[in-house]
N, C-alpha and C positions, 0 to 999 in steps of 0.2 A: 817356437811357441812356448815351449817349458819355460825359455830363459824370459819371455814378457809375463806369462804369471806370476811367474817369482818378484819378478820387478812390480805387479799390481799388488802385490801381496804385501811387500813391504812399503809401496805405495800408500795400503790401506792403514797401517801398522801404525807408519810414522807422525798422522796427527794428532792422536792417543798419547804416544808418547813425549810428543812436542805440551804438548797440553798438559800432561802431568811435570813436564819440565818446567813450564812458562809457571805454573805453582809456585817451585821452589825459587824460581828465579826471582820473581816480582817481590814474593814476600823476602829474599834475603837483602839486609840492611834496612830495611821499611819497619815504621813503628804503627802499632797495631793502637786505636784507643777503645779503651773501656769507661765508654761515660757514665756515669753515676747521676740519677737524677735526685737524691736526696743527700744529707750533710753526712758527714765523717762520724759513724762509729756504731750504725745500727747494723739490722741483719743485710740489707739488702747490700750496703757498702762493704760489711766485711766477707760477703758473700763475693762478692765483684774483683775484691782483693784477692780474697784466696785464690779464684780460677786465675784471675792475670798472673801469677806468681807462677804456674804448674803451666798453664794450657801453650806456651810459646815453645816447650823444647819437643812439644805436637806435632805443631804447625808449620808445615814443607820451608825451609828456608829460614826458620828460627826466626823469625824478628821478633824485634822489644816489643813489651805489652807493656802499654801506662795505663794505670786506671786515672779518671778524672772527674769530679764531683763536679755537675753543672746542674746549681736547683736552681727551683722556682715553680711555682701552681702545682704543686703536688707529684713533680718530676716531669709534667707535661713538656717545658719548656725544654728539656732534655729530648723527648722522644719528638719533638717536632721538628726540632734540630739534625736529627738524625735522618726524620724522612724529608724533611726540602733542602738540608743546609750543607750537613756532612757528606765528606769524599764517598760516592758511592762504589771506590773498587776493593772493599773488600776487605777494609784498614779502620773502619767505624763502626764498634759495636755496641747496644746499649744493656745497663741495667734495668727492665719494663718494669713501672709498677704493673701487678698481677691482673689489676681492676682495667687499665686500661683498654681491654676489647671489651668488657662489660659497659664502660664511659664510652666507648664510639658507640655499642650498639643503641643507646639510649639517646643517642644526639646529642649529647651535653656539647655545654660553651668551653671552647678552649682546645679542642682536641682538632691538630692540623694534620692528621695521618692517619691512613689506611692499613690499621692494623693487619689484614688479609696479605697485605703487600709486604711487609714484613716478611725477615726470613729467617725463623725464628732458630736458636737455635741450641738451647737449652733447657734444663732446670735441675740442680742435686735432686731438690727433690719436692715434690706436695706440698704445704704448710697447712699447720691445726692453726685459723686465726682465734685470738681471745678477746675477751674485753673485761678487763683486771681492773684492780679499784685498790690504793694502797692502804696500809693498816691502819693508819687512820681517820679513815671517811665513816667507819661506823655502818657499814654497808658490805657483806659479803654474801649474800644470795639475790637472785632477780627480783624474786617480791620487796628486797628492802629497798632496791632500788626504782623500786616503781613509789616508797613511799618516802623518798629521801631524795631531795636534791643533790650531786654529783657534779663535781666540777672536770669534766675531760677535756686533754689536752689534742691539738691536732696541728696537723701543716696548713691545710686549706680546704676549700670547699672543691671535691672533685679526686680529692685522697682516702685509702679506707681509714684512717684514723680520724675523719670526719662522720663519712657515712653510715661508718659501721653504729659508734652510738646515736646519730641520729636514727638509722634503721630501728634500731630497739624500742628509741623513744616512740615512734611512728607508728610500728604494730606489736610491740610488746607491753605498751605503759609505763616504759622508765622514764628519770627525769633528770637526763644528762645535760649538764649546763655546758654547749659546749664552744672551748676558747680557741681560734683559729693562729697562725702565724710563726708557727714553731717548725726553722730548717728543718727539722729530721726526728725520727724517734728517739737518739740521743738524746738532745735539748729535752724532749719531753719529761723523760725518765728523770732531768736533772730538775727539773720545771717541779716533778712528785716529792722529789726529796727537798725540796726548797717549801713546799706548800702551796706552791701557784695552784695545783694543778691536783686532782684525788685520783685522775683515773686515765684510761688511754687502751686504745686498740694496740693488739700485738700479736705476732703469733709468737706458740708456744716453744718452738723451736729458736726463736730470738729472745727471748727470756733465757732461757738453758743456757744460751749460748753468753748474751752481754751481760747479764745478772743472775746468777746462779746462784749466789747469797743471799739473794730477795725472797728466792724461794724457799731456801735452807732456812732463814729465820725468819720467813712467814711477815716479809715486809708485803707483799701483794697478795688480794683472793682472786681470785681468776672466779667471775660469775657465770659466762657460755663462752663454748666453745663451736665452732662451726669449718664445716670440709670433715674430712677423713677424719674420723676418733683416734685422741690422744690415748696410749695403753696407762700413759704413767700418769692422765689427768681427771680428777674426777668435778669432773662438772658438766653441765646439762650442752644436751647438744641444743642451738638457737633455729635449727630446723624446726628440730621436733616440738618445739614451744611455739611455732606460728599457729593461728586459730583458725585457721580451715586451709585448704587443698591450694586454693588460690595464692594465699598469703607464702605457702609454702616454695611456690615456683617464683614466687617472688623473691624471698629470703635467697635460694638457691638461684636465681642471675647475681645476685648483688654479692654474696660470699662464692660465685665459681672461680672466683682469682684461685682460690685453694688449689684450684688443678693446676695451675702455672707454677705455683709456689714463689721463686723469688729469679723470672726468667730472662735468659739474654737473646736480644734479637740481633739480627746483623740488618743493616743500612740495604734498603729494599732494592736496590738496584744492582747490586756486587753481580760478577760475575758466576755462571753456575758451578764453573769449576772450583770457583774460591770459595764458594758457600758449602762446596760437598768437601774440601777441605779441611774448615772450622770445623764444623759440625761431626766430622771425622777425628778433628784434632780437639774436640768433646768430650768424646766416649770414651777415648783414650783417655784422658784428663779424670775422670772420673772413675777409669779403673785405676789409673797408677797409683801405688803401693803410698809412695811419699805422699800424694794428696790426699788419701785416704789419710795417715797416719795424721796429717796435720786438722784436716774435716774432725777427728776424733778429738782432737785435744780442744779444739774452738766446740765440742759440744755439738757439731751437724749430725743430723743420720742424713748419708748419702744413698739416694734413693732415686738414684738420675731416672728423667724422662726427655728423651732424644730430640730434637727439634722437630724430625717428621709429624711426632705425637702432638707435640707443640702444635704446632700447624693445624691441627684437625680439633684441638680444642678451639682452638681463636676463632675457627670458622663457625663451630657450631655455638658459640655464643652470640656469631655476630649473624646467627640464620635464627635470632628469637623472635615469638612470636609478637608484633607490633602491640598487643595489646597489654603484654608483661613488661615491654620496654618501657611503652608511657607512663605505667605504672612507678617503675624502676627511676624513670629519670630526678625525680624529685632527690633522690639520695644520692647519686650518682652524678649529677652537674657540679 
């Protein structure tokens, strides 16, 4: 009798450890991808780079991380990719735009995924989004911009550097003229200093980080700022400027990306062992010494929020109430 417990026992033992084996086994010599749904050289892509760089000597089995830049409609084409197209075991993970569970919850055109399904599995950290105006548009507070035409830059209809100044224009009286077709906040940036272009959505943590000079010599004014308050920014929160309660819950569906900040999902079907892996090989990633050291020098504050947390924001944007959504969608398609 002793000797058959013993044998159930380890009976019981060994699919546990089979399991945490078949981890390391599956991922070693396997390349891991990191798709990037917008162009080379903003926060989100060099966000996407930094973790591929740290998070594989994490992850049971070490395999390669490639990161990979696949745009189009505002990264969409990316995350769609991801939920019908790409390898679901475990090896396909994306850059989300932040907006995207606020774009499913509104029904917009173009979104082929169940963000719910998702399995989410990071973020450094929150983002302060802004909407900045460069030094020569002659416009550096909200009132000017309600009495001065603005030319802003964007990717496409269904990205926040679309929605975000149309939002303003909608219920705050700005009068952002805004230019659609630009791969990535890069181009944009490049699009201001060329002239195309006076102004552009950004968070303030991607300013810090790609253009630290702009700030230093006062090539951009940051007019609002919206999510979590910047300590080191002084400008008006675009909450607190909505004109009643309603507009309010409004503005806050359309800026809750802020809580995602700049997040990675994994490919909705991976196995549960492999997603409590990444997700494992995460945390770690965000505590180790050297990613940290490097997060400082690119200008991040590292301020991770875990994919569980993840997960329970995406749900409760996509449980809003249908009458905020409809409202919403106008800005958000």
């Amino acid at each position: 009798m002793r000797r058959m417990l013993a044998a159930l026992i380890v009976a019981a033992a060994l699919p546990a450890a089979a399991q945490a084996q078949s981890v390391a086994d599956f991922y070693r010599g396997k390349t891991v991808n990191v798709y990037i749904g917008v162009g080379v050289g903003g926060e989100y892509d060099i966000q996407a780079r930094l973790i591929a760089r740290h998070i594989a000597k994490h992850i049971p089995g070490n395999p390669s991380v490639v990161p990979q830049n696949m745009t189009g409609a505002g990264g969409l084409k990316m995350a769609n990719y991801l939920f019908q197209q790409a390898p679901q075991d475990g090896t396909s993970i994306g850059m989300m735009g932040n907006n995207f569970p606020s774009t499913q919850a509104v029904g917009a055109q173009g979104v082929q995924f169940d963000a719910n399904r998702f399995r989410w599995l990071g973020t450094i950290a929150p983002v302060v989004e802004t909407m900045t105006v460069w030094h020569t548009a002659g416009v550096t507070n909200v009132d000017q911009a309600r009495a001065k035409e603005v030319v802003a830059g964007a990717t496409g209809r269904g990205a926040i550097t679309y929605f975000y100044p149309a939002m303003m224009n909608s219920l705050l009286g700005t009068k952002f003229k805004i230019v659609t077709g630009y791969p990535g906040g890069n181009e944009i940036n490049l699009a201001m200093e060329r002239g195309e272009v006076q102004a552009r959505n950004n968070t303030w943590s991607s300013w810090k980080a790609t253009r630290p000079e702009w700030i230093k010599d006062k090539k951009i004014a940051v007019l609002v700022q919206a999510g979590p308050r910047a300590k080191d920014l002084d400008a008006p929160s675009v909450e607190d400027l909505a004109k009643n309660p309603d507009d309010r819950l409004l503005i806050e569906l359309i800026v809750s990306g802020t809580q995602l900040g700049r997040p990675l999902a994994i490919a909705p079907d991976a196995p549960a062992d492999r997603v409590a892996a990444l997700r494992a090989a995460f945390r770690a990633t965000m505590a180790d010494p050297e990613f940290r050291a490097e997060a400082a020098k690119l200008n991040f504050e590292v301020d991770p929020v875990d994919g569980e947390a993840l997960q329970k924001v995406v749900a409760k944007v996509l449980a809003t109430p249908k009458a905020i959504a409809e409202r919403a969608k106008e800005f958000l398609e």
